[in-house]
C-alpha atoms as an extended CHARMM CRD file, in Angstrom:
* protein
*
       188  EXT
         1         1  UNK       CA            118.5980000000       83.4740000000       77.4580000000  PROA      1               0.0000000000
         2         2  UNK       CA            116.9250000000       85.8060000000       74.7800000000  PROA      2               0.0000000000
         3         3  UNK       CA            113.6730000000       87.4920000000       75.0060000000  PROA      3               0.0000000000
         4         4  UNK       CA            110.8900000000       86.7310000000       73.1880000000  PROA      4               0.0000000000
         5         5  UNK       CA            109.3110000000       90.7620000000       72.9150000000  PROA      5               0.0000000000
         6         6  UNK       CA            105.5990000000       91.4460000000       71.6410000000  PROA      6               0.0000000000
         7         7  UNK       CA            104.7060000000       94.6760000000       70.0030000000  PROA      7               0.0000000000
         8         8  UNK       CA            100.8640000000       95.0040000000       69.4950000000  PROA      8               0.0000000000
         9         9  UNK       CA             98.8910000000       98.1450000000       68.9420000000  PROA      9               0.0000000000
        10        10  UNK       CA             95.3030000000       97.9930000000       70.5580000000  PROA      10              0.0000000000
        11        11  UNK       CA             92.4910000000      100.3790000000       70.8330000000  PROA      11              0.0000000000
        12        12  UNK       CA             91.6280000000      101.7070000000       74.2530000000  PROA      12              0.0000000000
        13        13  UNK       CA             89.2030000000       99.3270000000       74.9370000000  PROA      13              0.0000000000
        14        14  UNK       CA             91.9500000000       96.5810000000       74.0260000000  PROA      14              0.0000000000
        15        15  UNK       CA             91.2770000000       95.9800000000       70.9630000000  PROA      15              0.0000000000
        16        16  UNK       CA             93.5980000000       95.0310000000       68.2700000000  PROA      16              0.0000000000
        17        17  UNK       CA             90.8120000000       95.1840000000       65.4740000000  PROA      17              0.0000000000
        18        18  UNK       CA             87.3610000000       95.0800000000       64.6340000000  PROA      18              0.0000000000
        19        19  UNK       CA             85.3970000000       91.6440000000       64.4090000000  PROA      19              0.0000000000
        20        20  UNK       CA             86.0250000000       91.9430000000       60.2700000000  PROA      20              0.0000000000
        21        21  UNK       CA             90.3090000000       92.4240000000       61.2490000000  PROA      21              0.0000000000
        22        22  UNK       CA             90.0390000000       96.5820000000       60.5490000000  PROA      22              0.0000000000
        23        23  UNK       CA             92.3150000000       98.4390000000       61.8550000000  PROA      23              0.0000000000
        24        24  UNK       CA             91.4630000000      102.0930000000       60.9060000000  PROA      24              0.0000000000
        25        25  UNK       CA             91.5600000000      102.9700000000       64.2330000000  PROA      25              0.0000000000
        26        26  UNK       CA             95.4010000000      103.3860000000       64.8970000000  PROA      26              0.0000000000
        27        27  UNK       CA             97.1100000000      106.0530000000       65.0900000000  PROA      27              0.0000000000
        28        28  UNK       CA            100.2940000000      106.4190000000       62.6160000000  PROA      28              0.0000000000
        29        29  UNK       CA            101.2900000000      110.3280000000       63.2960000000  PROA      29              0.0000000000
        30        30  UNK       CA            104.1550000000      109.0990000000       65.1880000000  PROA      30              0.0000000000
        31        31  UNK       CA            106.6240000000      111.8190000000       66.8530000000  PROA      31              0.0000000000
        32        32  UNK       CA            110.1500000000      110.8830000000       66.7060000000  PROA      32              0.0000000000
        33        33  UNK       CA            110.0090000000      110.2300000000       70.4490000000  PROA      33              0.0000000000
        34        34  UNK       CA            107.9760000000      107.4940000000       69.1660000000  PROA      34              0.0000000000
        35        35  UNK       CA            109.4130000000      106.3760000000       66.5600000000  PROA      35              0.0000000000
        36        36  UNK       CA            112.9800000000      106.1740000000       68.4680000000  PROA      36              0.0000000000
        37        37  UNK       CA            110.9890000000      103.9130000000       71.0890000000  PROA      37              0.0000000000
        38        38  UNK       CA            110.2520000000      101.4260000000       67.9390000000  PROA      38              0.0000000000
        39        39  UNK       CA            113.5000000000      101.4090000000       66.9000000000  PROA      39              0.0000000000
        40        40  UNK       CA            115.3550000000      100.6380000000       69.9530000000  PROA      40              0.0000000000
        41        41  UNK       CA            112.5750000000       98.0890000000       70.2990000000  PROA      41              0.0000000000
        42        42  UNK       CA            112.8800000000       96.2760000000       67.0260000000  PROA      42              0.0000000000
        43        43  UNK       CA            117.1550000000       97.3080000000       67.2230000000  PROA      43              0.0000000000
        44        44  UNK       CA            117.5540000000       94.8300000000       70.3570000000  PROA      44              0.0000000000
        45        45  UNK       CA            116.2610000000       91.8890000000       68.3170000000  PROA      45              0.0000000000
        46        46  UNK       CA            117.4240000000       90.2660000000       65.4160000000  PROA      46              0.0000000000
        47        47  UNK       CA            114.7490000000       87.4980000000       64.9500000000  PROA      47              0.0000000000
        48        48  UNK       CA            111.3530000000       88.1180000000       64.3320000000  PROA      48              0.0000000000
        49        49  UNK       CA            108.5540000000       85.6160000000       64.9430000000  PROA      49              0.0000000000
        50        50  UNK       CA            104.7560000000       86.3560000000       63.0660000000  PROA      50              0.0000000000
        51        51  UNK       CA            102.2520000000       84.4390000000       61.4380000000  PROA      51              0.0000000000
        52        52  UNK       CA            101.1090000000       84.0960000000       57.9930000000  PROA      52              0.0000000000
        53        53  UNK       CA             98.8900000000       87.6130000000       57.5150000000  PROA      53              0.0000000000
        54        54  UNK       CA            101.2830000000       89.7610000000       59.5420000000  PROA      54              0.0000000000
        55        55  UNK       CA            104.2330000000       88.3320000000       57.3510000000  PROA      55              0.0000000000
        56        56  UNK       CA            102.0160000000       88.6990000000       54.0340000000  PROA      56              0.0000000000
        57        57  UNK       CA            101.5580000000       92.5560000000       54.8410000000  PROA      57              0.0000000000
        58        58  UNK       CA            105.3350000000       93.2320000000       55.7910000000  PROA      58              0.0000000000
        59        59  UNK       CA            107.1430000000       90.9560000000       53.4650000000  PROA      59              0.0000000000
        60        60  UNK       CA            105.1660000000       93.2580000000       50.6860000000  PROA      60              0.0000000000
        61        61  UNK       CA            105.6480000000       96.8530000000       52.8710000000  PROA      61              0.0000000000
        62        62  UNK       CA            109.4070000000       96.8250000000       53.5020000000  PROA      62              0.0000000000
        63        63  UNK       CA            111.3060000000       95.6140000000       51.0900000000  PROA      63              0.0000000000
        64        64  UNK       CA            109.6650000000       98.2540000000       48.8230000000  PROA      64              0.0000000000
        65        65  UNK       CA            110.5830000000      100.8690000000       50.9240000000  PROA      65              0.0000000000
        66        66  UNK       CA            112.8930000000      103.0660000000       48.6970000000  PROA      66              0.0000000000
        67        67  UNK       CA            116.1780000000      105.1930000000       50.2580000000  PROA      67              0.0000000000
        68        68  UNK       CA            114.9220000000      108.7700000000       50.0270000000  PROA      68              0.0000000000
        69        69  UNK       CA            111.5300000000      107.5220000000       52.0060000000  PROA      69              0.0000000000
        70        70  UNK       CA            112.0200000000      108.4240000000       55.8170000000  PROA      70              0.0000000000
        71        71  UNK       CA            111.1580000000      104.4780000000       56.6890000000  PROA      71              0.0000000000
        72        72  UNK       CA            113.9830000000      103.2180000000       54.6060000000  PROA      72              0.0000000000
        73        73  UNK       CA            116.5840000000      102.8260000000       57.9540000000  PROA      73              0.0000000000
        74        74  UNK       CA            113.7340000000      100.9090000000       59.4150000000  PROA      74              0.0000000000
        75        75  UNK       CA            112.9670000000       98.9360000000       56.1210000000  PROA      75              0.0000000000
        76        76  UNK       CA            116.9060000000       97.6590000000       55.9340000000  PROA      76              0.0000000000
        77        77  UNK       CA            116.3190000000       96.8230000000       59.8010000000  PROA      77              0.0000000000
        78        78  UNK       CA            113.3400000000       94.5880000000       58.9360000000  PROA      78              0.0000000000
        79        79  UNK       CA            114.9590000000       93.2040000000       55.6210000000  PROA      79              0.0000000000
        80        80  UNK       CA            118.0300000000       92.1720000000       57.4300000000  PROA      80              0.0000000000
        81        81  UNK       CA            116.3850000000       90.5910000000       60.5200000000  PROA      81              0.0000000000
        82        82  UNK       CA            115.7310000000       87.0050000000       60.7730000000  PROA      82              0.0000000000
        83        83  UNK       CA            112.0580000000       86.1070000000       59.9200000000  PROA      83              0.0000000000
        84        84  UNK       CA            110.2810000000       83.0640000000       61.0570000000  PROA      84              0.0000000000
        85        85  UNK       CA            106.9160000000       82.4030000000       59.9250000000  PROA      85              0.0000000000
        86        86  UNK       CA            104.4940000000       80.4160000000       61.8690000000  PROA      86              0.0000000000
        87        87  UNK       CA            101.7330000000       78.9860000000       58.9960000000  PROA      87              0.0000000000
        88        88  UNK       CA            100.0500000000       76.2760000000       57.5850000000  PROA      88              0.0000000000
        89        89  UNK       CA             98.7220000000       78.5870000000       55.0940000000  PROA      89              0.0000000000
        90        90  UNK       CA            102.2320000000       79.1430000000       53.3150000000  PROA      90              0.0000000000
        91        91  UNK       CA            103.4490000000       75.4920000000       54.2320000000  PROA      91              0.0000000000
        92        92  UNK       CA            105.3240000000       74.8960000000       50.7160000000  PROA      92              0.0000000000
        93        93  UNK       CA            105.4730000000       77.8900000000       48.9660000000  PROA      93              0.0000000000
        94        94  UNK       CA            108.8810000000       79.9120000000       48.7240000000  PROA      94              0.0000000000
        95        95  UNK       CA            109.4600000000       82.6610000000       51.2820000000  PROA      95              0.0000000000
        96        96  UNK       CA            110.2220000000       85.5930000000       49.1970000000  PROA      96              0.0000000000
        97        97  UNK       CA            111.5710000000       88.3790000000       51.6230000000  PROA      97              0.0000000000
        98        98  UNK       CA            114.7880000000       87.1500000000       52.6390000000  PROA      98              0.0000000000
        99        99  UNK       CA            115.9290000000       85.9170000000       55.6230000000  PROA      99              0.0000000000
       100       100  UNK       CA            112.8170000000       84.3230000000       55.7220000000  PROA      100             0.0000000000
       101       101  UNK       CA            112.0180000000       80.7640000000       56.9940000000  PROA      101             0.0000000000
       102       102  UNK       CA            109.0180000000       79.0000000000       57.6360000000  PROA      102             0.0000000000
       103       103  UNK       CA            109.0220000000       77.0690000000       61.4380000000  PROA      103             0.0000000000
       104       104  UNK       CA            109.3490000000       73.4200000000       61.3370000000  PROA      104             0.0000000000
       105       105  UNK       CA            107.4800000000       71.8780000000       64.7630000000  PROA      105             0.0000000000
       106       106  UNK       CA            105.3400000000       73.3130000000       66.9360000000  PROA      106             0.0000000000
       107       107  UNK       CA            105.7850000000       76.7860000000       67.7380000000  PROA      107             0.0000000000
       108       108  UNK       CA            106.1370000000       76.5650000000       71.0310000000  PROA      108             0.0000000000
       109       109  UNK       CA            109.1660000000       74.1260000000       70.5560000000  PROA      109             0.0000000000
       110       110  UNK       CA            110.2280000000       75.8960000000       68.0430000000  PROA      110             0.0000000000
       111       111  UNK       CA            109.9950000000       79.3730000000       69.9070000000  PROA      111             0.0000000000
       112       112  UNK       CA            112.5030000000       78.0600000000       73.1700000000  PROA      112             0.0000000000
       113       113  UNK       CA            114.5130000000       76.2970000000       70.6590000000  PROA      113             0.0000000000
       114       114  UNK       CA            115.0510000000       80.2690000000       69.1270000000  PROA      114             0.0000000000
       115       115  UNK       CA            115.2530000000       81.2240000000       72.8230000000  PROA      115             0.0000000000
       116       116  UNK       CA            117.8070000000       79.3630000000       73.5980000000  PROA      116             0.0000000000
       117       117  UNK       CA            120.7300000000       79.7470000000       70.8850000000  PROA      117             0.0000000000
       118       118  UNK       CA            122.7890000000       83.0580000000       71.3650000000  PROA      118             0.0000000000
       119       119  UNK       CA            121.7440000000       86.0730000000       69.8290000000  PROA      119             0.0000000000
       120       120  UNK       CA            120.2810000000       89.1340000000       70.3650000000  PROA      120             0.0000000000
       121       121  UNK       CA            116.5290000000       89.5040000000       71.6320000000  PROA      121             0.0000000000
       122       122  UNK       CA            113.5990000000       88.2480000000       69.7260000000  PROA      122             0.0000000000
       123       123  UNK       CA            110.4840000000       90.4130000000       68.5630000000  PROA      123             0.0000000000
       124       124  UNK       CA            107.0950000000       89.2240000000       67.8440000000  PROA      124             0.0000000000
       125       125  UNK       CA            104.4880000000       90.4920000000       65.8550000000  PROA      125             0.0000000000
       126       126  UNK       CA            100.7820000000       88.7630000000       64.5840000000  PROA      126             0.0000000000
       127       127  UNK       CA             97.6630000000       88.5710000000       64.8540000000  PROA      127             0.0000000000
       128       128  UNK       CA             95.2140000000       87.6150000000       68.0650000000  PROA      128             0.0000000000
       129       129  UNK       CA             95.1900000000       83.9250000000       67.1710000000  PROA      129             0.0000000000
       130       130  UNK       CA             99.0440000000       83.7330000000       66.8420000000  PROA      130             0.0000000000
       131       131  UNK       CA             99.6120000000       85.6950000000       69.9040000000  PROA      131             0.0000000000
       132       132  UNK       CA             97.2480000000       84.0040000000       71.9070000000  PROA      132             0.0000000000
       133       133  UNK       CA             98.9720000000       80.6390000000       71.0750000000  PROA      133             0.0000000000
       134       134  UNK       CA            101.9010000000       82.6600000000       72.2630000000  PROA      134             0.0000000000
       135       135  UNK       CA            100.3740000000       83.4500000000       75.6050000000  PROA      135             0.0000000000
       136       136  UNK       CA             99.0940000000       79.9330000000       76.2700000000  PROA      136             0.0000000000
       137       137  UNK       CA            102.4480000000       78.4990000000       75.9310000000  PROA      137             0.0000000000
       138       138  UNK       CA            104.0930000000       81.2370000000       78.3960000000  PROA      138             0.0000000000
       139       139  UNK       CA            106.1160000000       82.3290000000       75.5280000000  PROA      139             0.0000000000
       140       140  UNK       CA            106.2460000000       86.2190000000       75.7350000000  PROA      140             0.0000000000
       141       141  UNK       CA            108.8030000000       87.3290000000       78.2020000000  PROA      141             0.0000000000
       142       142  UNK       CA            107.9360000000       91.6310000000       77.5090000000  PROA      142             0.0000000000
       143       143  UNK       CA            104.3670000000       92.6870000000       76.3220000000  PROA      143             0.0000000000
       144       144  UNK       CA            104.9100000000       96.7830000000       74.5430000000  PROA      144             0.0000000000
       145       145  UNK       CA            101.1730000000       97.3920000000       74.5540000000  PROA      145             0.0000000000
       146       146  UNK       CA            100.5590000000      100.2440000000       72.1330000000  PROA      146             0.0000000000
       147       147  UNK       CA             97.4360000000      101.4320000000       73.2560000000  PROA      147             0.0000000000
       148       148  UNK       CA             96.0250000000      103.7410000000       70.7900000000  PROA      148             0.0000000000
       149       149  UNK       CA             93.3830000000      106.7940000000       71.4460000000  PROA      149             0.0000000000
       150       150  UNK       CA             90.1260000000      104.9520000000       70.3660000000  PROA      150             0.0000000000
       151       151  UNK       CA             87.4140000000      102.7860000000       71.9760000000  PROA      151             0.0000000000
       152       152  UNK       CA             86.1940000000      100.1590000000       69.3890000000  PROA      152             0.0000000000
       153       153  UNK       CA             83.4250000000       98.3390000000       71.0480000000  PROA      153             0.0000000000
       154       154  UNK       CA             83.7600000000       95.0830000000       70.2870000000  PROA      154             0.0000000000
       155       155  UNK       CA             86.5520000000       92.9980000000       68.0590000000  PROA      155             0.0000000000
       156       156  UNK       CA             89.3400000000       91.0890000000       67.9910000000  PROA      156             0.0000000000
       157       157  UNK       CA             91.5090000000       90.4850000000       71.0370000000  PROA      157             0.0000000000
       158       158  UNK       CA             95.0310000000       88.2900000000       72.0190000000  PROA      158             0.0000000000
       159       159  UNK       CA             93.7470000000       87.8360000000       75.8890000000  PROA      159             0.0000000000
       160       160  UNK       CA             90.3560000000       86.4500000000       74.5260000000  PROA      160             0.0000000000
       161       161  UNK       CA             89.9360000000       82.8980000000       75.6260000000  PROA      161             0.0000000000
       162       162  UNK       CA             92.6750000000       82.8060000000       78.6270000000  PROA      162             0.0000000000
       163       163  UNK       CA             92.6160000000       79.5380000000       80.0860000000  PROA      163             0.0000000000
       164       164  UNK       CA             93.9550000000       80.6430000000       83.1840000000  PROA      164             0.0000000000
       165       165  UNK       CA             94.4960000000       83.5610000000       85.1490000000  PROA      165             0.0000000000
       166       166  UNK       CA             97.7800000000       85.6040000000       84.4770000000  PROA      166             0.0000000000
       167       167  UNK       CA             99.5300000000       88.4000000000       86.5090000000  PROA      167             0.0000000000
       168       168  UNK       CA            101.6590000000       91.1240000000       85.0130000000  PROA      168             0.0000000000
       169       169  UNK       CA            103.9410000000       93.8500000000       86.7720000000  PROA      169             0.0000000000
       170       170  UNK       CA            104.0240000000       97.2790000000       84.8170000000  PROA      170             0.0000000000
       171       171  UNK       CA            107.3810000000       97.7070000000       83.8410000000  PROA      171             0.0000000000
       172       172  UNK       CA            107.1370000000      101.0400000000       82.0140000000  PROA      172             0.0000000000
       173       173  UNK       CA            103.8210000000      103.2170000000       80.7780000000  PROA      173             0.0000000000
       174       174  UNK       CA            104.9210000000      105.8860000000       78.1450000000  PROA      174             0.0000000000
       175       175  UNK       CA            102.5210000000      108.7200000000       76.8450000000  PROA      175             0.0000000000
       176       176  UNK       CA            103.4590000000      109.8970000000       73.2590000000  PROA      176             0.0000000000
       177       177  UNK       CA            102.1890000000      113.1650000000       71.6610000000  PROA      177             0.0000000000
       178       178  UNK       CA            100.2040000000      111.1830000000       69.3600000000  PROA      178             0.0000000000
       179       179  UNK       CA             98.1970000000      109.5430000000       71.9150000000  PROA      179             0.0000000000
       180       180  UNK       CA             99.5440000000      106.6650000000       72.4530000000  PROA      180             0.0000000000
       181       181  UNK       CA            100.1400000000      105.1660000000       75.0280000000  PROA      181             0.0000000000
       182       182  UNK       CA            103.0530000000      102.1170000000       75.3820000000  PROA      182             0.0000000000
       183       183  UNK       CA            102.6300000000      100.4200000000       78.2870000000  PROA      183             0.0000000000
       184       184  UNK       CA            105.3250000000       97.7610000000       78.7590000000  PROA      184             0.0000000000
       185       185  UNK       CA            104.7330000000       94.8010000000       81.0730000000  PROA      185             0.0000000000
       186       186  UNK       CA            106.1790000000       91.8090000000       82.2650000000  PROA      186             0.0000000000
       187       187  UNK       CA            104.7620000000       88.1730000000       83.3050000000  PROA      187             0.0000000000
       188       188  UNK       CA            105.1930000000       87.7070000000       87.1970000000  PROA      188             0.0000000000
């Protein structure tokens, strides 16, 4: 069965953005040691999952992305990956970036419906409420926590409002020279 993968960046204090959704805290002086981490990442999937902001943002970043720019193989990755989009917000207006779709359902049916069918691993990117509807259902089956070198305070977060207790085993924590810190965990 395929993974569903989550890729968040957080601040120290975990974090993934202030109460008004800023996010001038991260860190994007990546090292290629980094940057090699995201792509074998993002290279074992070839279906994303995200909701409506999240898609918004990249369906306007990547496909822009022009060949002599050092993001361009990571652009055709994205471009060329399956997309479904989990909103209300774009329910029907055309998906522009292609190999988009917009999920039919509920997304947790939806999600083990994905889970199910052959393919390579899933990745899934969005904001706290989408990933918290993601946690609720038991959906994510690797968490790559990118915790960044800041303490925020106070803001957004995608454990916020757990309505049960949940264990995780550490299956990996990786320093980068930037800071950051991926730690990669596991339900148990």
């Amino acid at each position: 069965m395929r993974k569903v993968k989550l890729q968040v960046q957080l601040s120290l204090d975990g974090f993934m953005a202030t109460p008004d959704h800023k996010m001038d805290f991260l860190e994007w002086n990546w090292d290629e040691k980094l940057k090699k981490y995201v792509g074998d990442l993002t290279g074992s999937s070839d279906t994303m999952i995200l909701g409506t902001v999240l898609y918004q943002g990249m369906a306007a970043h990547w496909p822009a992305i022009k060949p002599d720019n050092e993001m361009y193989a990571a652009a055709q990755g994205f471009n060329a990956m399956k997309k479904v989009v989990f909103s209300s917000a774009l329910k029907g207006q055309p998906l522009e970036w292609n190999n988009s779709e917009l999920a039919a359902g509920d997304a947790a049916s939806v999600i083990r419906d994905l889970k199910s069918k052959p393919g390579k691993d899933i990745i899934a990117y969005g904001g706290e409420r989408f990933v918290r509807s993601l946690l609720k259902e038991d959906l994510i089956d690797e968490y790559h926590l990118f915790v960044n070198p800041a303490a925020i305070g106070k803001g957004l977060t995608i454990f916020g409002g757990l309505e049960r207790y949940k264990k995780f085993g550490l299956v990996a924590a990786t320093p980068f020279e930037c800071g950051i810190v991926v730690l990669q965990y596991k339900p148990i």
